[in-house]
C-alpha positions in Angstrom: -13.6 -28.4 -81.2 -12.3 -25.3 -79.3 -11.5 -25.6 -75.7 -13.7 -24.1 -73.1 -12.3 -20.7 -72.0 -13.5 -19.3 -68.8 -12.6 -16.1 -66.6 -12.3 -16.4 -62.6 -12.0 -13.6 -60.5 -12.5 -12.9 -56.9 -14.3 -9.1 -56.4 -13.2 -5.5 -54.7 -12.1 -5.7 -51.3 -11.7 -9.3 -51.2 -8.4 -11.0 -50.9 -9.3 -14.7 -50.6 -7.8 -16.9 -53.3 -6.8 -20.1 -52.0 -9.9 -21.5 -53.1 -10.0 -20.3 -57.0 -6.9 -21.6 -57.0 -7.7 -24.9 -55.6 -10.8 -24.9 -59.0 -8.6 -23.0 -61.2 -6.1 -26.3 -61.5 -8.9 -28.7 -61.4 -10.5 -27.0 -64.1 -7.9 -27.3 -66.5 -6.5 -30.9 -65.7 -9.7 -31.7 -67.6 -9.0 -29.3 -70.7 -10.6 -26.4 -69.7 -9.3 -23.1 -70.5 -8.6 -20.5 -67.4 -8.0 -17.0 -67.5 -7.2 -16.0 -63.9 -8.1 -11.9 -63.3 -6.7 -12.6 -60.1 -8.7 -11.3 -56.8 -9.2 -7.4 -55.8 -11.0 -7.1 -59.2 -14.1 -4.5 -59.9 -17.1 -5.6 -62.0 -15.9 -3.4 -64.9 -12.2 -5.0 -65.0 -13.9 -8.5 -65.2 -16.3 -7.7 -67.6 -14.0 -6.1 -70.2 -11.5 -9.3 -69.7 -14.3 -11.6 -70.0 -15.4 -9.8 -73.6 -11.8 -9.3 -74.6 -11.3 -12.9 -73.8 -14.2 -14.0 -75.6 -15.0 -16.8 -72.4 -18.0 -18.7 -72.5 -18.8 -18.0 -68.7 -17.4 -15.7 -65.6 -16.5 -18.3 -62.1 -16.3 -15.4 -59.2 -15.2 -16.2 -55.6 -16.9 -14.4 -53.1 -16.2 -14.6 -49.7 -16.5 -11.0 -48.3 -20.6 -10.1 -49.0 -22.2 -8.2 -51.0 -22.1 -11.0 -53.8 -25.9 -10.6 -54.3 -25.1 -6.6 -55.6 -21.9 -7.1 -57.0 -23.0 -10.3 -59.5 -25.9 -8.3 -60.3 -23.4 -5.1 -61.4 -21.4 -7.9 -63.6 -24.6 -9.3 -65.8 -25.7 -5.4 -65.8 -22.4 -4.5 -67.3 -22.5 -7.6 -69.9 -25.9 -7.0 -71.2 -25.3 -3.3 -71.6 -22.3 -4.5 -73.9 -24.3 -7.0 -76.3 -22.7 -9.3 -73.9 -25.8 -11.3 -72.1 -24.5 -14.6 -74.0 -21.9 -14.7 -70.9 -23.3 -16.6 -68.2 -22.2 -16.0 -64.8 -21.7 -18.3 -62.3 -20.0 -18.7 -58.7 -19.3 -19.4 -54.7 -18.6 -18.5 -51.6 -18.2 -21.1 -49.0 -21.1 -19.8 -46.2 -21.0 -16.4 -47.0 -23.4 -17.4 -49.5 -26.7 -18.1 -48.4 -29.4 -20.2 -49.7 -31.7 -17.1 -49.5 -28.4 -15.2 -51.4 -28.5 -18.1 -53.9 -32.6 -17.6 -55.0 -32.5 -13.9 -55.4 -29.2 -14.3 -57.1 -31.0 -16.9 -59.6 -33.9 -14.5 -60.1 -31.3 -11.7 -61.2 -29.7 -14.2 -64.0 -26.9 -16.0 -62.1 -26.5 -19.8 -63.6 -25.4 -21.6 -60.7 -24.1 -20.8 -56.8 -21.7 -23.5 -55.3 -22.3 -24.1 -51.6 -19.2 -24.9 -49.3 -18.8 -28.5 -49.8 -19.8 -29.2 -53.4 -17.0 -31.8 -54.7 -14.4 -30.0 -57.3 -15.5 -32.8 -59.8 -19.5 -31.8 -59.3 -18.0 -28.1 -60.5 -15.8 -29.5 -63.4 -18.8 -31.6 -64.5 -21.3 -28.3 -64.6 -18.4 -26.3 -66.4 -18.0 -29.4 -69.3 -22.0 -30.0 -69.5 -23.2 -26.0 -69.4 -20.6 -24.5 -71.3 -19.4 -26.9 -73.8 -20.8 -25.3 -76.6 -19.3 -22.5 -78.4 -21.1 -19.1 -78.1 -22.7 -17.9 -81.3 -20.3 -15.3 -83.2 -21.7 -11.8 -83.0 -23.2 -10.5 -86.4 -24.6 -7.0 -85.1 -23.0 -5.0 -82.2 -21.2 -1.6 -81.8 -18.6 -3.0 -79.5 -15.3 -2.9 -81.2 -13.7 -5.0 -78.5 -16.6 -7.4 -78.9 -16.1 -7.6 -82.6 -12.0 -8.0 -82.6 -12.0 -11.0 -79.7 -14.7 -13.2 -82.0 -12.6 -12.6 -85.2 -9.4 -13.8 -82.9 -10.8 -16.9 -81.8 -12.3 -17.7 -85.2 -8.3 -17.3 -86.2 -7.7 -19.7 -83.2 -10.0 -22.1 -84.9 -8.4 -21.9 -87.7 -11.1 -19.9 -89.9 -11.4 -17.0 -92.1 -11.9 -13.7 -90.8 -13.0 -9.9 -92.0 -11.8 -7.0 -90.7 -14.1 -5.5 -88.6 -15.6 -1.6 -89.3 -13.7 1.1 -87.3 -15.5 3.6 -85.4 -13.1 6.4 -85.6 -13.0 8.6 -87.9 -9.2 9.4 -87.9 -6.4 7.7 -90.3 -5.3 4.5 -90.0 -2.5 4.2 -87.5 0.6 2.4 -88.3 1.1 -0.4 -85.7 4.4 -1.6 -84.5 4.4 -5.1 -83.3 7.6 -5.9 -80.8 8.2 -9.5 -79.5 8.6 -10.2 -75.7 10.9 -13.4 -75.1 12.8 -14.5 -72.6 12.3 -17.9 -69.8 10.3 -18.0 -66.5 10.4 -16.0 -63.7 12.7 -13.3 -66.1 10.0 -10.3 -65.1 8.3 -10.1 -68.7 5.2 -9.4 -67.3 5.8 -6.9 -64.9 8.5 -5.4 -67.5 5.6 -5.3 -70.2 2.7 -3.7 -67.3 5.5 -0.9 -66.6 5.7 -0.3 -70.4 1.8 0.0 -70.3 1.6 2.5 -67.6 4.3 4.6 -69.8 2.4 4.9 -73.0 -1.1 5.8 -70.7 0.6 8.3 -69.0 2.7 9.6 -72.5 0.2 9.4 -75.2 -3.0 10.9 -75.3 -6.1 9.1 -74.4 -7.6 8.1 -77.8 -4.2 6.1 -78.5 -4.6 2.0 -77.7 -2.3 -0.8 -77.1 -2.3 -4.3 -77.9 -1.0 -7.3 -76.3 -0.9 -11.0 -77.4 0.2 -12.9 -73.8 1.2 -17.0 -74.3 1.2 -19.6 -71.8 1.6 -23.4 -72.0 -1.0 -25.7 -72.3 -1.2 -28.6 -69.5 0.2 -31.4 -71.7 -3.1 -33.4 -72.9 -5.3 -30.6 -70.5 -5.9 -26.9 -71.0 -4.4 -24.1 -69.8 -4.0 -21.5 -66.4 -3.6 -18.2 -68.6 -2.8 -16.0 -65.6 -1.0 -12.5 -66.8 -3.7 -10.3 -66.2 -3.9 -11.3 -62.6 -0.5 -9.2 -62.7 -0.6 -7.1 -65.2 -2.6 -4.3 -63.2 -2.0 -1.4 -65.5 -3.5 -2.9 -68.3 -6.9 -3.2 -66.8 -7.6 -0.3 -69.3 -10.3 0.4 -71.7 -7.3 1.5 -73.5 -5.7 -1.4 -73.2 -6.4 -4.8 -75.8 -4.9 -7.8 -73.9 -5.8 -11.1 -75.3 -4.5 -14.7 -73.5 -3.8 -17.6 -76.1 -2.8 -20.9 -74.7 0.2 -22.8 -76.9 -2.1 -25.7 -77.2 0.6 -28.3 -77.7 2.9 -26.4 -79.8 6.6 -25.4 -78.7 8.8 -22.7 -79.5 6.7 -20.1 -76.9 3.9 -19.2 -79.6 0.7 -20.8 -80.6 -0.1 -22.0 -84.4 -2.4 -18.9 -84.3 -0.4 -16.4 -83.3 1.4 -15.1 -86.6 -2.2 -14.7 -87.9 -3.8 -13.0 -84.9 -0.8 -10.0 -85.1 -1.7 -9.4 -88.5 -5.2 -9.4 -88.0 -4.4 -6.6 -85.1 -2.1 -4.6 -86.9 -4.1 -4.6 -90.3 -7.0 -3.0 -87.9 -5.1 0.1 -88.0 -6.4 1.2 -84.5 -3.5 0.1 -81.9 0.0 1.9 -81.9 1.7 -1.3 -81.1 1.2 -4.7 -80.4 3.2 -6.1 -77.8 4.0 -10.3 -77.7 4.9 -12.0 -74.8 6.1 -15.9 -75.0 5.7 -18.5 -72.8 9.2 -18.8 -71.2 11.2 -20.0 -73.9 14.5 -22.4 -73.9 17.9 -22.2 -75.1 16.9 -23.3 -78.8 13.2 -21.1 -78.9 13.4 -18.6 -81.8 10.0 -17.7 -81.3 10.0 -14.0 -83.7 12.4 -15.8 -86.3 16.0 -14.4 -86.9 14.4 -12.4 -89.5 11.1 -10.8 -87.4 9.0 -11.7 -89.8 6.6 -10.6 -88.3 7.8 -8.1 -86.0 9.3 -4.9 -85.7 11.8 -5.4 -82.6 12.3 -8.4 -80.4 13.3 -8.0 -76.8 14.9 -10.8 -74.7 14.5 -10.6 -71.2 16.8 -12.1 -68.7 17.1 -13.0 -65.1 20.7 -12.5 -63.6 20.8 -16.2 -62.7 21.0 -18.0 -65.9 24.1 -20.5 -64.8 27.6 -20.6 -66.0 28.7 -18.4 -68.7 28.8 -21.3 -70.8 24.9 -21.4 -71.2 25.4 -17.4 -72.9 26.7 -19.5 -76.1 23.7 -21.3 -76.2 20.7 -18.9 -76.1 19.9 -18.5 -79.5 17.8 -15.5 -78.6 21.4 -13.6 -77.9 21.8 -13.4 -82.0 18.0 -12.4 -82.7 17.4 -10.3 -80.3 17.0 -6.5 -81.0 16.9 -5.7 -77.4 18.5 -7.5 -74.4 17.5 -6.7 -71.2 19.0 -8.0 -67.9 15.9 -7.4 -65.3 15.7 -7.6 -61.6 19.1 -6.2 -62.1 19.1 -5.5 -58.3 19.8 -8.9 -57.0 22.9 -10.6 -56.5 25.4 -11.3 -59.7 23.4 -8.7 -62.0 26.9 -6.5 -62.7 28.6 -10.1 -63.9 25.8 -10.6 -65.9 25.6 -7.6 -67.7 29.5 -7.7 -68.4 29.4 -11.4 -69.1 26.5 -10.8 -71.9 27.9 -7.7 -72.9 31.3 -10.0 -74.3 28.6 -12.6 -75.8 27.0 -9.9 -78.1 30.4 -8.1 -79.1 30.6 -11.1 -81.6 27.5 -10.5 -83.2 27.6 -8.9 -86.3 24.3 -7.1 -85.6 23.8 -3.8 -83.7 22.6 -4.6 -80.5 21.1 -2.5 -77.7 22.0 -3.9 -73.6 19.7 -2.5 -70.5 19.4 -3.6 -67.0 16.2 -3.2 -65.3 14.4 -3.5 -62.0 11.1 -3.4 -63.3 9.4 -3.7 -59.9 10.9 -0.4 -58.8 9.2 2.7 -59.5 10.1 5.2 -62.0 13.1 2.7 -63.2 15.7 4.7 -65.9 16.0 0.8 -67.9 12.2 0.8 -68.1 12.2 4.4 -69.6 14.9 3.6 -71.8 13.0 0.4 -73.5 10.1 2.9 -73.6 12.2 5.3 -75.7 13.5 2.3 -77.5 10.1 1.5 -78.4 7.8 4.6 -78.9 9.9 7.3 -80.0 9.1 9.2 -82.3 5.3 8.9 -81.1 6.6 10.6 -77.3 
């Protein structure tokens, strides 16, 4: 059976996370799926993760007020999008009352946790309520809807049909480029700048794709937490889908050859973008033949170790793309020459860039853009 996958968010104007946290790591000790939005989030960017994502239920931490308006804005937004199957449920330490808690029942809430209630009294309800599956969506006019059931029926391991288009415009061709590269390298912020790009460079009926991977709690579930950073692709332009590696290594999951096809043969997203769980020295996760994708970028950190370790990274002879990030710490310009001398004995043309991608307006990020979408800017 497929793990339980839920989304937890804390709202707008409320910067209190500690205790989300604290659940969010209980929660998947005991196999439990996670997708963390991250706090700071408005009722429409958890509702189109939580569809996207194809969770079983919403967790919100609320700890500023106006938790009996803003809940009742998030089961507006899902029933208006064929979505009342998601059931909503929450706390707030005291700022919560038990008044809050009734009229918050009465608009369709499932359950309020009170300051107190024992973690394992909130894994219990999340294992007993949610455990099964929600029913796959025959009839709705929600593409997003339709594409995140057919993807976890892939997960599962089933057949799937691709769903009608709404638009009436040809087919586009989609590129699919592969993110790799270990922890802590910047993929995520380096792929959110890429984001903000193509919405500022394309025009607004063109969409974007991305497959993010992280690891699996060995014999638990998963904290799938890019999208708490990833704050330009809270966009209705914007796919983003989180798939946990569910015991397999290499930085992919067994799905996730099938899921890109299944996105590109849709014909309605530019590109698909894949980012890896921070991979190893031996990870080829795209294959030295991309066999299934168009370019593959390997990011790097300055501080990779000796030199020694450049001979190693397998990734070096695959990659399309290598790209030094935070290039403005200390030892960047010895790593850039340093890997610039490992790929002159590759056979292979290779393209090197250094990044900061936390700086704003940075030339490496336009020049991976280019890379990436020209001719189509």
């Amino acid at each position: 059976m497929a793990p339980i996958r839920i989304l937890t968010a804390v709202p707008i104007c409320d910067g209190h996370d500690s205790a989300i946290n604290t659940i969010n790591l209980d929660l998947i000790r005991y196999g439990i799926e996670v997708i963390y939005l991250g706090y700071h989030r408005s009722a429409h960017d958890i509702v189109r993760a939580a569809i996207q994502e194809d969770v079983r239920a919403i967790g919100i931490s609320s700890y500023n007020g106006g938790h009996v308006e803003f809940f009742s804005e998030v089961l507006s937004l899902l029933q208006g999008r064929d979505c009342g199957h998601i059931r909503v449920f929450g706390g707030g330490g005291a700022t919560i009352t038990k008044a809050d808690a009734d009229l918050m029942y009465q608009h369709g809430v499932d359950q309020i946790f009170f300051a107190g209630t024992p973690l394992e009294e909130m894994v219990r309800y999340v294992q007993s309520r949610f455990s099964t599956p929600i029913p796959a969506v025959v009839n709705t006019s929600f593409e997003d809807r339709i594409i995140a059931v057919n993807l976890s029926e892939i997960e599962a391991g089933n057949g799937v049909d691709s769903p009608p288009s709404n638009r009436v415009s040809p087919k586009r061709e989609t590129k699919v480029f592969g993110m790799s590269g270990p922890g802590g390298a910047g993929k995520t912020t380096l792929i959110d700048e890429l984001v903000l790009r193509f919405l500022r460079k394309l025009p607004a009926d063109h969409r974007l794709a991305i497959l993010s991977h992280d690891p699996s709690v060995v014999g638990s579930g998963a904290l799938l937490g890019d999208r708490a950073t990833m704050l330009y692709s809270q966009n209705n332009r914007v796919f983003m889908r989180s798939m946990a590696t569910r015991g397999l290594a290499g930085g992919l999951a067994a799905a996730s050859q099938r899921a890109v096809e299944y996105l590109r043969g849709l014909g309605i997203f530019d590109a698909v973008i894949i980012e890896t769980v921070g991979t190893g020295q031996e990870a080829l996760p795209f294959g030295f033949d991309h066999s299934f994708t168009d370019l593959a970028v390997l990011v790097m950190p300055p501080d990779y170790g000796a030199r020694l370790q450049l001979q190693k990274i397998a990734m070096l002879d695959a990659a399309d793309i290598v790209v030094v990030n935070k290039a403005d710490l200390r030892g960047a310009r010895t790593a850039v020459s340093e890997i610039e001398s490992r790929l002159r004995s590759n056979p292979r043309n290779q393209t090197l860039l250094q990044t900061q991608a936390n700086r704003h307006r940075d030339p490496g990020v336009d020049q991976i853009f280019r890379n990436l979408f020209s001719p189509n800017v």
